[in-house]
PDB file as gemmi writes it, atoms N, CA and C in Angstrom:
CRYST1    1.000    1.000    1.000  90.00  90.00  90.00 P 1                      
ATOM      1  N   UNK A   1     -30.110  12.444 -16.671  1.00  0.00           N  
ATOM      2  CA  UNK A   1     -29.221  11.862 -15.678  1.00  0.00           C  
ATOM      3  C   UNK A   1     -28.491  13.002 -14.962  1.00  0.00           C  
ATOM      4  N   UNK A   2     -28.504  12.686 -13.669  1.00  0.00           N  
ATOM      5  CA  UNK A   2     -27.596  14.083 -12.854  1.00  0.00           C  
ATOM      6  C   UNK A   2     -26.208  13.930 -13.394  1.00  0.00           C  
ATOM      7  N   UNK A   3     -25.570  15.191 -12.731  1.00  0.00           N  
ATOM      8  CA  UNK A   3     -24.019  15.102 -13.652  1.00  0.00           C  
ATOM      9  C   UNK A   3     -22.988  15.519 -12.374  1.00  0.00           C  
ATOM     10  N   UNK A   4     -22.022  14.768 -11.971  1.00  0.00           N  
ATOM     11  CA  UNK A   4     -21.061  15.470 -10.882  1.00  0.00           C  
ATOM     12  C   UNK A   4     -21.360  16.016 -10.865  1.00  0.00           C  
ATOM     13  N   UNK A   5     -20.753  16.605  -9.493  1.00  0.00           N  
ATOM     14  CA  UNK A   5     -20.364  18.191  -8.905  1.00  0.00           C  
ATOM     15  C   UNK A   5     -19.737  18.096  -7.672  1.00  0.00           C  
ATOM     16  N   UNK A   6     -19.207  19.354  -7.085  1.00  0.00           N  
ATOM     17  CA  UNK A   6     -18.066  19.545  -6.291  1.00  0.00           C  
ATOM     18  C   UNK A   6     -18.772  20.077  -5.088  1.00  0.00           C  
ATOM     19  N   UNK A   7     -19.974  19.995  -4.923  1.00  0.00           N  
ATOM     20  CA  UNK A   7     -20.661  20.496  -3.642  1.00  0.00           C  
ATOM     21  C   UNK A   7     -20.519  19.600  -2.410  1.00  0.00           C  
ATOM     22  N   UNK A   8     -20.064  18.086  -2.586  1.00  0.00           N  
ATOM     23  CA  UNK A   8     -19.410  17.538  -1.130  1.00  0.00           C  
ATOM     24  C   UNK A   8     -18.448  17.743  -0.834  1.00  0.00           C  
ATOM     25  N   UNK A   9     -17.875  17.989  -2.194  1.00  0.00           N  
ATOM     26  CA  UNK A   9     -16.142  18.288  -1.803  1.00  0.00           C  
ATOM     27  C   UNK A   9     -15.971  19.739  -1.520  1.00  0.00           C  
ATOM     28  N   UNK A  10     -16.515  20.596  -2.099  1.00  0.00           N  
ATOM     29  CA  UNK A  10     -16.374  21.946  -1.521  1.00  0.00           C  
ATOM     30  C   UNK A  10     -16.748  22.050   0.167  1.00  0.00           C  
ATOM     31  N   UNK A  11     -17.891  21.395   0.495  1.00  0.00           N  
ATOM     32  CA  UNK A  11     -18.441  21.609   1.884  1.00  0.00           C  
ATOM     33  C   UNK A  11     -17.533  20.893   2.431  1.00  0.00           C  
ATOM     34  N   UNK A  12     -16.827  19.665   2.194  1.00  0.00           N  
ATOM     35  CA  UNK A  12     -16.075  18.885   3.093  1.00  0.00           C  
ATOM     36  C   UNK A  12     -14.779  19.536   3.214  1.00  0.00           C  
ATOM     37  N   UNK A  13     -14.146  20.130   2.304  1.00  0.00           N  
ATOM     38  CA  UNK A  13     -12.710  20.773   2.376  1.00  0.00           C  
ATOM     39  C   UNK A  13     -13.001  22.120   2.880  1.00  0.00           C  
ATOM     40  N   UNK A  14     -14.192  22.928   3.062  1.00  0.00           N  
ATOM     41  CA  UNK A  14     -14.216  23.748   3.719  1.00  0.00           C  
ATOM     42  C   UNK A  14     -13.323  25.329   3.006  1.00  0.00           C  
ATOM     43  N   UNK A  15     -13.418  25.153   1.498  1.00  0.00           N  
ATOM     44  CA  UNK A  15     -12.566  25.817   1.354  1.00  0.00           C  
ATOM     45  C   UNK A  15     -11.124  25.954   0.814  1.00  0.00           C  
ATOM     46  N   UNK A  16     -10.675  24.794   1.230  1.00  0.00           N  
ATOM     47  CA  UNK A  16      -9.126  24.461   0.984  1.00  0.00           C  
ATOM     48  C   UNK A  16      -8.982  23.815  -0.010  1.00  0.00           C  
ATOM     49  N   UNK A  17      -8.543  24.770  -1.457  1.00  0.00           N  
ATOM     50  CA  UNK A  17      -8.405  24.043  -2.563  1.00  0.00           C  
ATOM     51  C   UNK A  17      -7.787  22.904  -2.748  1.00  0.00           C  
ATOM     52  N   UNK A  18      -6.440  22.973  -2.145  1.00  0.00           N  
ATOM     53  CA  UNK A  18      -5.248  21.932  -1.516  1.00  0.00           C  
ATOM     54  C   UNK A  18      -5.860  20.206  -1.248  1.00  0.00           C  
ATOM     55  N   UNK A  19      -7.180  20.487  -0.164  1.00  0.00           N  
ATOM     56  CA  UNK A  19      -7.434  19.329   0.428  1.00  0.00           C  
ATOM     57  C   UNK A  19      -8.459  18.814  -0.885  1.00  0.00           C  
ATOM     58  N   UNK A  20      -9.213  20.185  -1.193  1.00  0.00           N  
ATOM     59  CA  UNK A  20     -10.280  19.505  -2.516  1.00  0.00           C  
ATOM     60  C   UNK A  20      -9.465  19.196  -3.846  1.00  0.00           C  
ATOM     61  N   UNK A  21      -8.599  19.091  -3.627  1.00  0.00           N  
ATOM     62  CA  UNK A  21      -7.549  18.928  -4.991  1.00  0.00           C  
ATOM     63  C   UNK A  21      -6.919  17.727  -4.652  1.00  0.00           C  
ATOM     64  N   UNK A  22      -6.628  17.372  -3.547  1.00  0.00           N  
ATOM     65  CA  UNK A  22      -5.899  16.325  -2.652  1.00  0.00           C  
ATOM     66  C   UNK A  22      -7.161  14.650  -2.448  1.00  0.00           C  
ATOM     67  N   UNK A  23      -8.061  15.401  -2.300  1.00  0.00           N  
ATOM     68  CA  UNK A  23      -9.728  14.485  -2.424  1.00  0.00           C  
ATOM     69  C   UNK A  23      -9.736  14.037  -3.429  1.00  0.00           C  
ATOM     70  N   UNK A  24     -10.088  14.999  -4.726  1.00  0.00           N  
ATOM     71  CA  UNK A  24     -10.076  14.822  -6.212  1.00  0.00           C  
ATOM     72  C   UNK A  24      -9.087  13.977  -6.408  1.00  0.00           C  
ATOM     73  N   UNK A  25      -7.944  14.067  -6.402  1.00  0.00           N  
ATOM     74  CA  UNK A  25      -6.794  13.362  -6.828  1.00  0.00           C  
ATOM     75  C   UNK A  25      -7.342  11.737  -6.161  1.00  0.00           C  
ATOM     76  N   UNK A  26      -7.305  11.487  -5.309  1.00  0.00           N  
ATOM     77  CA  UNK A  26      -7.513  10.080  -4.699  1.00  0.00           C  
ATOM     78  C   UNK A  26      -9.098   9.362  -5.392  1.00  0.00           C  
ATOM     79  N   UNK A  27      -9.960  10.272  -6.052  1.00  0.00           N  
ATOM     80  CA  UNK A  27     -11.042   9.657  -6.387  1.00  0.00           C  
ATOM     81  C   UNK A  27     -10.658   9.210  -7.712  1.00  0.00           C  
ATOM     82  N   UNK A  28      -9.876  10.356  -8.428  1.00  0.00           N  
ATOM     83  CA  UNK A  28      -9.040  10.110 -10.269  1.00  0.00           C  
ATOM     84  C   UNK A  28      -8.119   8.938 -10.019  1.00  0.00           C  
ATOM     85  N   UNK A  29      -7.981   8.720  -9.030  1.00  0.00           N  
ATOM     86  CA  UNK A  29      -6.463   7.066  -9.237  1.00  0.00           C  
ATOM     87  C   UNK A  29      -7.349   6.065  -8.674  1.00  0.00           C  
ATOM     88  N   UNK A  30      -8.087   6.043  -7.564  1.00  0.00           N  
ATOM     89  CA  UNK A  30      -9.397   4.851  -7.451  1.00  0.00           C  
ATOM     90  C   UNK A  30      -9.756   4.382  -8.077  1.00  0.00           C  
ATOM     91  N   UNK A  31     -10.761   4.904  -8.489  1.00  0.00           N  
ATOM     92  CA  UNK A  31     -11.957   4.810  -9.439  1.00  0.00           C  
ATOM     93  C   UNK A  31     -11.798   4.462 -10.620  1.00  0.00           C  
ATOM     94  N   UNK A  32     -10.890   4.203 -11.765  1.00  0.00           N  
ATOM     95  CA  UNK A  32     -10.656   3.268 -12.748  1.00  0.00           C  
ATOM     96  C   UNK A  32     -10.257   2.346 -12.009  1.00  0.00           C  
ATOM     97  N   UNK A  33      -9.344   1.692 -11.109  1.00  0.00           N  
ATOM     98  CA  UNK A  33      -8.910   0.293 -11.143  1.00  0.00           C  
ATOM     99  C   UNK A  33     -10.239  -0.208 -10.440  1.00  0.00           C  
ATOM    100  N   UNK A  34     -11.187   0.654  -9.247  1.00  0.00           N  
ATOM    101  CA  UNK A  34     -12.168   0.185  -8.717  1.00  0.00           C  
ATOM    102  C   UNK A  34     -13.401  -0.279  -9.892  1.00  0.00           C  
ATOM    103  N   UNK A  35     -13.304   0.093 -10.921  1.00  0.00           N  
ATOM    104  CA  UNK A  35     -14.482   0.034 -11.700  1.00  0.00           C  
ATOM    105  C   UNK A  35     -14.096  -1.410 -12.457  1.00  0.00           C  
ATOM    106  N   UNK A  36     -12.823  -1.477 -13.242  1.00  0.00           N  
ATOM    107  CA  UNK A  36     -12.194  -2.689 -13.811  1.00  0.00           C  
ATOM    108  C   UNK A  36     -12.284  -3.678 -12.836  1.00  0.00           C  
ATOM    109  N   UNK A  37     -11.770  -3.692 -11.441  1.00  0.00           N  
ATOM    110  CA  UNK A  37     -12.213  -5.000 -10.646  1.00  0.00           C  
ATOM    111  C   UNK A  37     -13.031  -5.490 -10.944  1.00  0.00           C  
ATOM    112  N   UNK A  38     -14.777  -4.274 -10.741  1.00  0.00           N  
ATOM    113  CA  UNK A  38     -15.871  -4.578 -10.590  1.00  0.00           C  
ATOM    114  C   UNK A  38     -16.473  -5.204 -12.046  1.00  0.00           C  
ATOM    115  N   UNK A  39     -16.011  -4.509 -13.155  1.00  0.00           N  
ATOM    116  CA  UNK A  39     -15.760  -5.484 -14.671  1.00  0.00           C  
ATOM    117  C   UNK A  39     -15.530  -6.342 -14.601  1.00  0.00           C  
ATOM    118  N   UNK A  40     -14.379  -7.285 -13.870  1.00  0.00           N  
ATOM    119  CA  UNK A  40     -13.713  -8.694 -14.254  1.00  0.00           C  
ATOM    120  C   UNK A  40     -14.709  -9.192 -12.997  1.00  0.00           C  
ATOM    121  N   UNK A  41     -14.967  -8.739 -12.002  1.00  0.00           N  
ATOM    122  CA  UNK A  41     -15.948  -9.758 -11.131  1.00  0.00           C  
ATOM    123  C   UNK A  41     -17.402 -10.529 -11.839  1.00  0.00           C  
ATOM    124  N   UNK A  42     -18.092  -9.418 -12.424  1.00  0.00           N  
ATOM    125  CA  UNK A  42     -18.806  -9.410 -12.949  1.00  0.00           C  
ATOM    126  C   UNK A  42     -18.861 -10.362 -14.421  1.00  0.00           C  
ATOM    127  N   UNK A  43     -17.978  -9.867 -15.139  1.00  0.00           N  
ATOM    128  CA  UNK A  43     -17.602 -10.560 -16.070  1.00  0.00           C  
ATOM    129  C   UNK A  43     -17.238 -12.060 -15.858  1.00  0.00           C  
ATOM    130  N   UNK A  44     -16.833 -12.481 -14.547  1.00  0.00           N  
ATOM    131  CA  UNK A  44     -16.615 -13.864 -13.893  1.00  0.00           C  
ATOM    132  C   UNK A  44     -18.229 -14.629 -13.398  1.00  0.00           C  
ATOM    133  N   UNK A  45     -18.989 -13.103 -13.476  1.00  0.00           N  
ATOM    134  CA  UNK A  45     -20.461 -13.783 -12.518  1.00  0.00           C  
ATOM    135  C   UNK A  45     -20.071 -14.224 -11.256  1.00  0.00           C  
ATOM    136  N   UNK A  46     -19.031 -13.153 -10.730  1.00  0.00           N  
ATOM    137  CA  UNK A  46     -18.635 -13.096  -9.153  1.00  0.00           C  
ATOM    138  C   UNK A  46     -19.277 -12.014  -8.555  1.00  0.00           C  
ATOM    139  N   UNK A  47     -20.953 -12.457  -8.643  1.00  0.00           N  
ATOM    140  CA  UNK A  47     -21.640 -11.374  -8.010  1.00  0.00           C  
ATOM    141  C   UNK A  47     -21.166 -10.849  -6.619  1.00  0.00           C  
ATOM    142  N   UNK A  48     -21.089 -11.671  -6.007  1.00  0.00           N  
ATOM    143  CA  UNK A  48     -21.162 -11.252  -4.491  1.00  0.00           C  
ATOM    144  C   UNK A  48     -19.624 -10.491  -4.464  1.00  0.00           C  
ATOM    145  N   UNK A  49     -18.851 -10.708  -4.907  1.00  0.00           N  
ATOM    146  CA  UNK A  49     -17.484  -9.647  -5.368  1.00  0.00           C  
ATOM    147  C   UNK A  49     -17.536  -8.362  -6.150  1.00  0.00           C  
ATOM    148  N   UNK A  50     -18.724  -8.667  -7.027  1.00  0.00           N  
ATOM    149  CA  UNK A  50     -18.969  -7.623  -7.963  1.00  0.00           C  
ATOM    150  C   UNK A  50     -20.184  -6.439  -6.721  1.00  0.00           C  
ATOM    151  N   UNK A  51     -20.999  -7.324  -5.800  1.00  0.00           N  
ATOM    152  CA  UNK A  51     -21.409  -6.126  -4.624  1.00  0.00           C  
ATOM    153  C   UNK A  51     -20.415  -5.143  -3.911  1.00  0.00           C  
ATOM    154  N   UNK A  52     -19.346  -6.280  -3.356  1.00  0.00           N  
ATOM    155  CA  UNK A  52     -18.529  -5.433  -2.535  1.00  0.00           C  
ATOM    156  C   UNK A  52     -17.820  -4.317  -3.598  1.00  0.00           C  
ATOM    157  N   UNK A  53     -17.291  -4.615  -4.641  1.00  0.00           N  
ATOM    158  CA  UNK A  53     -17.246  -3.080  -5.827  1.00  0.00           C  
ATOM    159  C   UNK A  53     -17.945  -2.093  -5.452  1.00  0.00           C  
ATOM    160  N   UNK A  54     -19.017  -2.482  -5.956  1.00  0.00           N  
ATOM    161  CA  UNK A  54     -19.976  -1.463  -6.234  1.00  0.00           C  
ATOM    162  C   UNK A  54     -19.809  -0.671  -4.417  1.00  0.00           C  
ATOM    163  N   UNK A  55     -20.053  -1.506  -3.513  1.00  0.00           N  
ATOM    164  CA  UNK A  55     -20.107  -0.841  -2.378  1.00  0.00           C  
ATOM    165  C   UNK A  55     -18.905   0.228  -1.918  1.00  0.00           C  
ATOM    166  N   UNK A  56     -18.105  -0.295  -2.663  1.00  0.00           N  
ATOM    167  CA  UNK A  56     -16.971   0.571  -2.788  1.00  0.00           C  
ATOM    168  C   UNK A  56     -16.764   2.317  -3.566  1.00  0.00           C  
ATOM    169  N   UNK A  57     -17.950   1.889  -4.960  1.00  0.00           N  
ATOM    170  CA  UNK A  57     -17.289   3.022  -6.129  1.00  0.00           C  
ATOM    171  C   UNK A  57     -18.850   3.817  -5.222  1.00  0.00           C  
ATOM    172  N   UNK A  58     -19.560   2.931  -4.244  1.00  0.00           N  
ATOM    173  CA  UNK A  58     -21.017   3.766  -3.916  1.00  0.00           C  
ATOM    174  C   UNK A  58     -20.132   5.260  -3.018  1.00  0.00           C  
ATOM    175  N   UNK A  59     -19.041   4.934  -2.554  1.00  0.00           N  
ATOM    176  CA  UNK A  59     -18.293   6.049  -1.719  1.00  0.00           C  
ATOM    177  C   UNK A  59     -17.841   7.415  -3.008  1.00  0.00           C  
ATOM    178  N   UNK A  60     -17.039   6.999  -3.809  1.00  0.00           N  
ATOM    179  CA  UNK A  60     -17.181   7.816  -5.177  1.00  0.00           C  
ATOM    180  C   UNK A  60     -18.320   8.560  -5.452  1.00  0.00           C  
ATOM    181  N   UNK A  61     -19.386   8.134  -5.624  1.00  0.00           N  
ATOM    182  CA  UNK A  61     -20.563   8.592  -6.196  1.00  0.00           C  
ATOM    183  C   UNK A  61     -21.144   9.521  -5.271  1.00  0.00           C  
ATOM    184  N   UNK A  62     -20.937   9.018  -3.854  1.00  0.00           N  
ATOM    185  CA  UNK A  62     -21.450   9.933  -2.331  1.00  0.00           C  
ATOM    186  C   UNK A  62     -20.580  11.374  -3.080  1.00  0.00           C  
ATOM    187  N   UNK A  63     -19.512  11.206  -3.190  1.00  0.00           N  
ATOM    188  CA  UNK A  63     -17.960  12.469  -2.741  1.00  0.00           C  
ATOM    189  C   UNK A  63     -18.488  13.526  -4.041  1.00  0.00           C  
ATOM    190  N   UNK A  64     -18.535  12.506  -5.376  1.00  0.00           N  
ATOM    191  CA  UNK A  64     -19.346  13.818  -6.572  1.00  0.00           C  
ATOM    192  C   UNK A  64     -20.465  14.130  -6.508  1.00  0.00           C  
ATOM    193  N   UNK A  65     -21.740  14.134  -5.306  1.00  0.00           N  
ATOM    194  CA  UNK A  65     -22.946  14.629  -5.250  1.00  0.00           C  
ATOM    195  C   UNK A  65     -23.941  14.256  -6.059  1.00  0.00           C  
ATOM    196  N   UNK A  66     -23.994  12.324  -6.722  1.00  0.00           N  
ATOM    197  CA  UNK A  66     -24.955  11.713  -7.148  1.00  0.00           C  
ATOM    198  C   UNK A  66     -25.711  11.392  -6.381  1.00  0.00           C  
ATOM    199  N   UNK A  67     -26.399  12.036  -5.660  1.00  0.00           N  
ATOM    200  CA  UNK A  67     -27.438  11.023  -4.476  1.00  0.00           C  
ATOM    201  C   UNK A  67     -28.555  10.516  -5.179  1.00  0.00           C  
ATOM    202  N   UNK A  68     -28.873  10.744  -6.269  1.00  0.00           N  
ATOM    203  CA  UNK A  68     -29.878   9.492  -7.136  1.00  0.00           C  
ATOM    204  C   UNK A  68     -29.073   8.218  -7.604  1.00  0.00           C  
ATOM    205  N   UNK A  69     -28.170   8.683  -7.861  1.00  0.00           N  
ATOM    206  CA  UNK A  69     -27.320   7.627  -8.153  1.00  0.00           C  
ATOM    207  C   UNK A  69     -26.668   6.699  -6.974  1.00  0.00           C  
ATOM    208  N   UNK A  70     -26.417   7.297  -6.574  1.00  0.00           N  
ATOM    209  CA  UNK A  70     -26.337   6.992  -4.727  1.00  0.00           C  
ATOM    210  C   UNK A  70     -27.310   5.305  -4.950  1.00  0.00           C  
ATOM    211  N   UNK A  71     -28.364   5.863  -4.989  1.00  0.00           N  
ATOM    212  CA  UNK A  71     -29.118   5.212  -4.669  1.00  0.00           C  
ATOM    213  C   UNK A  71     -29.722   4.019  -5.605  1.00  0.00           C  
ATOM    214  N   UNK A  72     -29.345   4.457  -6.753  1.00  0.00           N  
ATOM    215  CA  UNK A  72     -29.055   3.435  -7.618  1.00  0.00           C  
ATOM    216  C   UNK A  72     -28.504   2.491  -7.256  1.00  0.00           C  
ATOM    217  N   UNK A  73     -27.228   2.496  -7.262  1.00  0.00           N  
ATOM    218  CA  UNK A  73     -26.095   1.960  -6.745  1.00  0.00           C  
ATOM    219  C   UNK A  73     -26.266   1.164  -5.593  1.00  0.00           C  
ATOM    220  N   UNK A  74     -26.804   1.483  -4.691  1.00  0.00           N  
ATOM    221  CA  UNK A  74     -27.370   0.888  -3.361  1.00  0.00           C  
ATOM    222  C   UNK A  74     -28.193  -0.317  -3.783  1.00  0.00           C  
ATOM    223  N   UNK A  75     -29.593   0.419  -4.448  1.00  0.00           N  
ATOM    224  CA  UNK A  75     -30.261  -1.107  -5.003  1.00  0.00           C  
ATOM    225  C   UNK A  75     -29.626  -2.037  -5.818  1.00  0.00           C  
ATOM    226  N   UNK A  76     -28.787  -1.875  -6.793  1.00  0.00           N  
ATOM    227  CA  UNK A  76     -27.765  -2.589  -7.332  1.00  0.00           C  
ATOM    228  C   UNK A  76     -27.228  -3.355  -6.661  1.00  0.00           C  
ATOM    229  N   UNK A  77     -26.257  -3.092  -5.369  1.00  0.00           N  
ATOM    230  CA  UNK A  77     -25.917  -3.255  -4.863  1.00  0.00           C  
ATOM    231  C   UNK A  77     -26.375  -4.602  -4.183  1.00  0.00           C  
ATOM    232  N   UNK A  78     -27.491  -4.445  -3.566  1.00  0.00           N  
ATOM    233  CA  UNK A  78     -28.551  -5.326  -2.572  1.00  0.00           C  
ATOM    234  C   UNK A  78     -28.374  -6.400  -3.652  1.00  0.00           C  
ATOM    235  N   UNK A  79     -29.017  -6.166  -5.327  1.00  0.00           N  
ATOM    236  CA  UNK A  79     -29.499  -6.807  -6.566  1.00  0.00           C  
ATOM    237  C   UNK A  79     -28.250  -8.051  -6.468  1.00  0.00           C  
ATOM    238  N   UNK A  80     -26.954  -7.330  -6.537  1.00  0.00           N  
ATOM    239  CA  UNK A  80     -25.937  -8.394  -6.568  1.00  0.00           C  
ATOM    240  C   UNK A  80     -25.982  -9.669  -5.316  1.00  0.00           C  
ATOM    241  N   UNK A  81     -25.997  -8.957  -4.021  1.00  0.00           N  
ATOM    242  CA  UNK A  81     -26.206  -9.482  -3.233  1.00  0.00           C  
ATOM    243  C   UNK A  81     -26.960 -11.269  -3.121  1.00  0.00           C  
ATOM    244  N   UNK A  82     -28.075 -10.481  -3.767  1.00  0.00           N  
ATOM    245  CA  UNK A  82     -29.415 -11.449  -4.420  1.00  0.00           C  
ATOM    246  C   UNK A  82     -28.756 -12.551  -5.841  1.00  0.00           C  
ATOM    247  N   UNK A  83     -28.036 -12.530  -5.830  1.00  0.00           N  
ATOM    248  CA  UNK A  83     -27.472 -13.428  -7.429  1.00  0.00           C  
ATOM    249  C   UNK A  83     -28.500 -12.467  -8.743  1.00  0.00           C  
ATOM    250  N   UNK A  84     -28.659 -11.248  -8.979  1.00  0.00           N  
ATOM    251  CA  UNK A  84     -29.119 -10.653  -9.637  1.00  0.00           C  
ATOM    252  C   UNK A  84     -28.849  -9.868 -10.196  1.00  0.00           C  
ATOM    253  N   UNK A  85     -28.376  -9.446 -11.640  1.00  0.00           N  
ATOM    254  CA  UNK A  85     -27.899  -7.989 -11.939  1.00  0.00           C  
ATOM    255  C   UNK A  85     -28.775  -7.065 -12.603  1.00  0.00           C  
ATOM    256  N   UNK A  86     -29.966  -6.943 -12.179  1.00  0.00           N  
ATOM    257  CA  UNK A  86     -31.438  -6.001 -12.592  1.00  0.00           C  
ATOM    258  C   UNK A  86     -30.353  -4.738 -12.158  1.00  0.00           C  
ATOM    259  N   UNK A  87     -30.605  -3.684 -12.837  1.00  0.00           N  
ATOM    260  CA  UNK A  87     -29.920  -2.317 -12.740  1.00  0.00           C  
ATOM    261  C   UNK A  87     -28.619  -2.131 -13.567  1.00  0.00           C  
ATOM    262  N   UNK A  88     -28.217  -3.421 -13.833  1.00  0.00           N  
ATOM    263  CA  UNK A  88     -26.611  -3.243 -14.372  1.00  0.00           C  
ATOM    264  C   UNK A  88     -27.248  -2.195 -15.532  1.00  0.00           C  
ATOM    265  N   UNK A  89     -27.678  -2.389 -15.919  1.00  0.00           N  
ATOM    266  CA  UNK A  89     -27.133  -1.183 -17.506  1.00  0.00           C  
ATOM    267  C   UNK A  89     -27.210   0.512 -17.032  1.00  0.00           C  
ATOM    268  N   UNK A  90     -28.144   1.026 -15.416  1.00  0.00           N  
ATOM    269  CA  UNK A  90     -28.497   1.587 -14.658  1.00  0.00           C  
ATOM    270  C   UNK A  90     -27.169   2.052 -14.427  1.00  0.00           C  
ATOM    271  N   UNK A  91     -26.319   0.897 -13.458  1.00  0.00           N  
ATOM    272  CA  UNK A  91     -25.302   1.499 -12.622  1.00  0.00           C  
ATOM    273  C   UNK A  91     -24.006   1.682 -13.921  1.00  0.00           C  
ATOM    274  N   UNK A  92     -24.144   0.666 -15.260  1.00  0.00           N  
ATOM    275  CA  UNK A  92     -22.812   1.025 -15.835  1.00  0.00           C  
ATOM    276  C   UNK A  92     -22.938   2.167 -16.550  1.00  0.00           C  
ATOM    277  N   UNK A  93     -24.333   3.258 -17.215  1.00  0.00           N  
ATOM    278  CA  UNK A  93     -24.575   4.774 -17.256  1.00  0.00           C  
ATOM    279  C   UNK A  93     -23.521   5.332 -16.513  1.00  0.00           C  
ATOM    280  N   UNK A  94     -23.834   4.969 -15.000  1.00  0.00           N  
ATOM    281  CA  UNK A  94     -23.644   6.092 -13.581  1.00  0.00           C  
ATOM    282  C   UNK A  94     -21.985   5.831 -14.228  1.00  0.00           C  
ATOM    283  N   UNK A  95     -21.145   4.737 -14.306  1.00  0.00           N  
ATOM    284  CA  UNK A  95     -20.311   4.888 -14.522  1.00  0.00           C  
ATOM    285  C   UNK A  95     -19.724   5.517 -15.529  1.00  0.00           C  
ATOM    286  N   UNK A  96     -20.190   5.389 -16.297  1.00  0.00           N  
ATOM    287  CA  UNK A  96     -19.759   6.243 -17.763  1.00  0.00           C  
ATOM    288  C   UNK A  96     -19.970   7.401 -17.248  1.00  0.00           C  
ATOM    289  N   UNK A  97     -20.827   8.125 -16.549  1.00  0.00           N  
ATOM    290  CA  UNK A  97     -20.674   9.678 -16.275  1.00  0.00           C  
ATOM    291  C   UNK A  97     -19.612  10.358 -15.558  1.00  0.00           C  
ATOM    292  N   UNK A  98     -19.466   9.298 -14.830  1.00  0.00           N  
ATOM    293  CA  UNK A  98     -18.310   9.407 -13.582  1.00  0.00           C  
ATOM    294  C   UNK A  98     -16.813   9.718 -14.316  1.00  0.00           C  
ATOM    295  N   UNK A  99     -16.861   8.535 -15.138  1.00  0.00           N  
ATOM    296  CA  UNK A  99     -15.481   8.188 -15.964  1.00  0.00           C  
ATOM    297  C   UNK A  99     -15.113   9.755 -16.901  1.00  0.00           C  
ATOM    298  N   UNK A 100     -16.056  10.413 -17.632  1.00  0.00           N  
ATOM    299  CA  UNK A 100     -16.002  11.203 -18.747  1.00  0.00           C  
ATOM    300  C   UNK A 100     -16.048  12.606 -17.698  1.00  0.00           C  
ATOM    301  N   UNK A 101     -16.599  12.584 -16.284  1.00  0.00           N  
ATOM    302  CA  UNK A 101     -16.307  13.704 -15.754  1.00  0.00           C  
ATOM    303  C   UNK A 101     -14.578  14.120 -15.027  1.00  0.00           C  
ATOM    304  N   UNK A 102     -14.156  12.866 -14.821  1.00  0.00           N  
ATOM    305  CA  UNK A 102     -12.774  12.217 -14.374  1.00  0.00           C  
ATOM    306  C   UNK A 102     -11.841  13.117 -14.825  1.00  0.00           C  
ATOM    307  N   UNK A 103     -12.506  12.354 -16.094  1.00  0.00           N  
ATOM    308  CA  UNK A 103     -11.543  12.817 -17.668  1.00  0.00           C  
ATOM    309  C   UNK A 103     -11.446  14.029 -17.927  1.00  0.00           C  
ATOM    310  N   UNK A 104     -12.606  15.068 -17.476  1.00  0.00           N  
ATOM    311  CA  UNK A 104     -11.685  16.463 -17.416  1.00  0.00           C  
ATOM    312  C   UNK A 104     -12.186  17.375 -16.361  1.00  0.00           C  
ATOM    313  N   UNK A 105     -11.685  17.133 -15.683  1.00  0.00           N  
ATOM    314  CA  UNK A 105     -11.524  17.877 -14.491  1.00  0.00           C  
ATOM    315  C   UNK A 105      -9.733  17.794 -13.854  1.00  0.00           C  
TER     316      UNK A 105                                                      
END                                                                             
C-alpha cells in the first residue's frame, strides 16, 4: 500500500514551511471528524451521504500524494453512489493509513 507524503504539499506551498504547516494543520483537524461522519453515515446505510464523505476525505488523500488511492476512493465513491459498498474494506485500509500518518507528523 502507498504511504503519505508531502510532495503536494511541498510543491503547493512552494517552500513555505508556515503555509505547509498551516495546510497540514487543517488536514489534522478535518479529517477525523470527516472520517466519523462518514462512519455514522455508513453505519446508518446512508450511502448516498456516506459518497458525499468520501468525496470529501477524496481532497485529503489528493493533498498527501495517494493517487492510487485517489482512485480508489473515486470508485468507491461512484460504488456508494450505486447503493453499493464493494471497496469498503479498500477505502477503510486508505483510512487507517491516513489516520496513523496524522498521528505523527
Amino acid at each position: 500500500m502507498e504511504k503519505p507524503n508531502f510532495s503536494y504539499l511541498d510543491n503547493l506551498s512552494g517552500g513555505d514551511e508556515a503555509f505547509k504547516k498551516q495546510l497540514l494543520g487543517i488536514v489534522k483537524d478535518e479529517f477525523p471528524k470527516e472520517r466519523e461522519k462518514y462512519n455514522n453515515h455508513l453505519k446508518n446505510n446512508d450511502l448516498k451521504s456516506a459518497a458525499e464523505d468520501v468525496h470529501k476525505i477524496k481532497h485529503k488523500i489528493s493533498i498527501l500524494g495517494l493517487e492510487k488511492s485517489y482512485e480508489v476512493a473515486s470508485k468507491f465513491e461512484e460504488n456508494l453512489k450505486n447503493n453499493s459498498n464493494q471497496l469498503n474494506q479498500e477505502f477503510e485500509n486508505i483510512l487507517d493509513v491516513i489516520s496513523d500518518f496524522l498521528d505523527n507528523v
